[in-house]
N, CA, C and O of each residue as an XYZ file, in Angstrom:
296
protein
N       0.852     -1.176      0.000
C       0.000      0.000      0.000
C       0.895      1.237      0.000
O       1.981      1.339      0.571
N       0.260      2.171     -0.742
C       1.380      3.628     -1.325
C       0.418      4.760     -1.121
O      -0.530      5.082     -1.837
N       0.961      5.450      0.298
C      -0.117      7.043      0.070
C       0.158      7.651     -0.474
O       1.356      7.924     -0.406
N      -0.784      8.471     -1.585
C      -0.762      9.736     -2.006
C      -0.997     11.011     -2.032
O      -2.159     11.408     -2.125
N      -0.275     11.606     -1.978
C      -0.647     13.342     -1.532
C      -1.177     14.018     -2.552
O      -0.253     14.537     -3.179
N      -1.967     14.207     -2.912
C      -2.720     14.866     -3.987
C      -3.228     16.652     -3.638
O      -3.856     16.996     -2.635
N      -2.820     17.461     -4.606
C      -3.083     18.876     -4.106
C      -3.679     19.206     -5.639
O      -3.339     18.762     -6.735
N      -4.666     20.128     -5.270
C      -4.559     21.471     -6.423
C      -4.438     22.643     -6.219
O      -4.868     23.065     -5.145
N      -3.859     23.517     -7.103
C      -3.452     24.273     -6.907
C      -4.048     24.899     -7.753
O      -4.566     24.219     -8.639
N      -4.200     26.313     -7.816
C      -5.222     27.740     -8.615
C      -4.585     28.800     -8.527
O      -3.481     28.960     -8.006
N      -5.131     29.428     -8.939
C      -4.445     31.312     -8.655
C      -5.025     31.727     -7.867
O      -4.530     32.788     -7.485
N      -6.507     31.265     -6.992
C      -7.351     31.770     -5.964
C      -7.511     30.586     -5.069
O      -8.310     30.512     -4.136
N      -6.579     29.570     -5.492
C      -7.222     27.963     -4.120
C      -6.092     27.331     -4.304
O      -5.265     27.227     -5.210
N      -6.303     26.754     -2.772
C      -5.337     25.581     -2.700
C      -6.088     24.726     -1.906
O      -6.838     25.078     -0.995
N      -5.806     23.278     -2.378
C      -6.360     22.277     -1.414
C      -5.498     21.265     -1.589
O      -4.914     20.883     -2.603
N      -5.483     20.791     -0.247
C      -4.422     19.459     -0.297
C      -4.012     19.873      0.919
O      -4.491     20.893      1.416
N      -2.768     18.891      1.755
C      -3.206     17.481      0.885
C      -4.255     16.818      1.315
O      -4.630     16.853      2.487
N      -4.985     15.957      0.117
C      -6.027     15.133      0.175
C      -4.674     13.505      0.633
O      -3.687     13.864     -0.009
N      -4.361     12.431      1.179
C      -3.692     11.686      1.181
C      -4.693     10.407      1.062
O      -5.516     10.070      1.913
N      -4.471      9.849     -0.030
C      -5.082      8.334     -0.082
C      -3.811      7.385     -0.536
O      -2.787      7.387     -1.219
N      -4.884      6.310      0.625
C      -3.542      4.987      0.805
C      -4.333      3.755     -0.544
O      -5.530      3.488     -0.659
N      -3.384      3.319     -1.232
C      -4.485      2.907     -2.454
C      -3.093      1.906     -2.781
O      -1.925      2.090     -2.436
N      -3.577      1.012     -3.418
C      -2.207     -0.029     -4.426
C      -1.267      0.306     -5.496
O      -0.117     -0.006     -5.805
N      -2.065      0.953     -5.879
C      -1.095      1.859     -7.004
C      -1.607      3.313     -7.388
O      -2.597      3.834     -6.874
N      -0.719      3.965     -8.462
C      -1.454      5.105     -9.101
C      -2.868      5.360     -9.385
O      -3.766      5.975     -8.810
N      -2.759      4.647    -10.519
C      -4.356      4.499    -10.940
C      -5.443      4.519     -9.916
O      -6.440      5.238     -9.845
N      -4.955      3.424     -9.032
C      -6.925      3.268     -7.949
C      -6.406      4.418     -7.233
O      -7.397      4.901     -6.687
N      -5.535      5.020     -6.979
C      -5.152      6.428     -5.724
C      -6.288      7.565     -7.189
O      -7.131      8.263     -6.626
N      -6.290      7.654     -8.171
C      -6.606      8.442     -9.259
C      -8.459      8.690     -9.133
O      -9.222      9.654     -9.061
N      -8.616      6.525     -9.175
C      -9.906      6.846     -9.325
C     -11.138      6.832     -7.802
O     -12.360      6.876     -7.663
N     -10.023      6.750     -6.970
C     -10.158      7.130     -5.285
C     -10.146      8.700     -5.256
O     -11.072      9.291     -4.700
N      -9.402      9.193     -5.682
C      -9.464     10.608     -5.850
C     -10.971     11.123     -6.437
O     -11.567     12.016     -5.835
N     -11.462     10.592     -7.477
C     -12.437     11.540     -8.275
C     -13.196     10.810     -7.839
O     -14.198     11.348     -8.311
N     -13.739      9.612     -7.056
C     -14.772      8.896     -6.318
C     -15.362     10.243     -5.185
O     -16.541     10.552     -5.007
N     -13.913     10.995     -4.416
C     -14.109     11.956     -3.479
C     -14.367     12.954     -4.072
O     -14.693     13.802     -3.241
N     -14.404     13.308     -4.972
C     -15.030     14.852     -5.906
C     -16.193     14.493     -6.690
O     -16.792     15.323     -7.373
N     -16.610     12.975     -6.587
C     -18.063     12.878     -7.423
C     -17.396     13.685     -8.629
O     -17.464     14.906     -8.772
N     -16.688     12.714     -9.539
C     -16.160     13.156    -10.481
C     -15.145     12.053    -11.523
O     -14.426     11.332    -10.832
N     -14.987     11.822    -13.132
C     -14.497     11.384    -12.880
C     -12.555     11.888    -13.224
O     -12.055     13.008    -13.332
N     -11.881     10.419    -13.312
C     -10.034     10.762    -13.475
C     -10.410     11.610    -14.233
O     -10.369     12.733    -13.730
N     -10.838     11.563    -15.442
C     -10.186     12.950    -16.676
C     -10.334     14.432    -16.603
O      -9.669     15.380    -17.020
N     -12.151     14.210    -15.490
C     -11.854     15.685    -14.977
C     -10.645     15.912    -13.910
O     -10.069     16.988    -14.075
N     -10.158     15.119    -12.867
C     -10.085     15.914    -11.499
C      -8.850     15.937    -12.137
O      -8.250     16.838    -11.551
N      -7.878     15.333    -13.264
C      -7.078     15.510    -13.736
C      -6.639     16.955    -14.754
O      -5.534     17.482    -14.872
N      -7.809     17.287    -15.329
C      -8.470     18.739    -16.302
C      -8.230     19.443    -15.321
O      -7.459     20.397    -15.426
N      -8.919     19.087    -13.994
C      -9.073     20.756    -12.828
C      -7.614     20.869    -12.119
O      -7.538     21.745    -11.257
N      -6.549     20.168    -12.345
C      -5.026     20.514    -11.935
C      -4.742     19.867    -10.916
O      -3.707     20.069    -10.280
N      -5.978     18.632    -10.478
C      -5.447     17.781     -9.129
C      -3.747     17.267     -9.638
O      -3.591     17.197    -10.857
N      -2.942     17.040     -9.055
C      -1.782     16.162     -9.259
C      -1.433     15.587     -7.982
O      -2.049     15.910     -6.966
N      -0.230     14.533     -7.963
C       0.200     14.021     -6.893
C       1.270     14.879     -6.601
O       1.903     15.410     -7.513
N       1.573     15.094     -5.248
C       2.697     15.841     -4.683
C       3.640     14.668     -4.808
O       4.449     14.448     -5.709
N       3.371     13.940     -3.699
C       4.127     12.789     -3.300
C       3.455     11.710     -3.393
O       2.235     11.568     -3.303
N       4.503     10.705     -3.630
C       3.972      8.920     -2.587
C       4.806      8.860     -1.657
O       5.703      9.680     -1.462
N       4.567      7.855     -0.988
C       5.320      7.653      0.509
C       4.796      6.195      0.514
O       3.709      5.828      0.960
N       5.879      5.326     -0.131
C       5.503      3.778     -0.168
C       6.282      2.976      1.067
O       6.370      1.749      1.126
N       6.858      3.956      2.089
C       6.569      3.431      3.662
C       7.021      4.534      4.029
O       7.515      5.555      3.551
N       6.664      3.981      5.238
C       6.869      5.231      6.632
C       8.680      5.242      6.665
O       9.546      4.458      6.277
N       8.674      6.840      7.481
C       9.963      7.068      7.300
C      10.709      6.183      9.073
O      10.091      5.657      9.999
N      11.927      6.350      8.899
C      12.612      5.497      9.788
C      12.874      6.098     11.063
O      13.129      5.504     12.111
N      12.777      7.496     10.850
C      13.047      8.535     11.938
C      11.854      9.790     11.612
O      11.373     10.121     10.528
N      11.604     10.307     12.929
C      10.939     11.371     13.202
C      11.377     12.296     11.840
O      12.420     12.240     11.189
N      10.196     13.162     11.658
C      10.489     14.204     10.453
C       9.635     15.024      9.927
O       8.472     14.681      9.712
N      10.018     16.014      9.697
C       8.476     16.368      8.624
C       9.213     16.219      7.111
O      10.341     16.372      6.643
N       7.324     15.664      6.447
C       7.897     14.949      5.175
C       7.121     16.018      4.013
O       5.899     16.170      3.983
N       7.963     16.622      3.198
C       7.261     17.840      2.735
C       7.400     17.198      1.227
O       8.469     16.611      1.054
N       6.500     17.210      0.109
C       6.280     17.315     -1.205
C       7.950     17.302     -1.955
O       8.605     18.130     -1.323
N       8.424     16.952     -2.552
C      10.234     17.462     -3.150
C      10.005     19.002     -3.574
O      10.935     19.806     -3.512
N       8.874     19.322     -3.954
C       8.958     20.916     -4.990
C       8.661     21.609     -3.487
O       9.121     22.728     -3.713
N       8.361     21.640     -2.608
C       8.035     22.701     -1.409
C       9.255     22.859     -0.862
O       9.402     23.709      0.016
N      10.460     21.969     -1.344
C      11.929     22.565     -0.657
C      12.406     23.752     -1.201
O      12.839     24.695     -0.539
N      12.277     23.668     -3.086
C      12.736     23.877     -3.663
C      12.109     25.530     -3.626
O      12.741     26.486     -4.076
N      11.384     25.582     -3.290
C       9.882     26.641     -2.619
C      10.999     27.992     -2.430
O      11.967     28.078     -1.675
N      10.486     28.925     -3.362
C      11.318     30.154     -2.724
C      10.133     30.617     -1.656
O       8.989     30.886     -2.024
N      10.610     30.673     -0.181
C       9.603     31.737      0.303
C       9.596     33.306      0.554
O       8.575     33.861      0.962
């Protein structure tokens, strides 16, 4: 089992993360648009993407941030 962090992002919204624990891509996809009453091709159209997977837990305490939120100018 592989969670996924799923966000969208807008010029006026952000949501995420949504995290579903699913077997692979795909059912994390159509787990996703099951939760938006919707289906993959839209929530995929409206800019959902995956941040991350996390196909296990980490070994030590941490916070576990997206790879592009490092890279994050703030």
């Amino acid at each position: 089992m592989t969670l996924y962090f799923f966000e969208l992002i807008t010029e006026s919204d952000f949501i995420g993360p949504v995290v579903i624990a699913a077997e692979d891509a795909d059912d994390a996809w159509r787990e996703l648009a099951r939760r938006e009453a919707s289906t993959v091709d839209r929530v995929r159209d409206a800019g959902w993407h995956v941040a991350q997977e996390l196909a296990e837990i980490p070994a030590r305490r941490g916070v576990v941030y997206p790879s592009h939120y490092r890279r994050a100018i703030l």
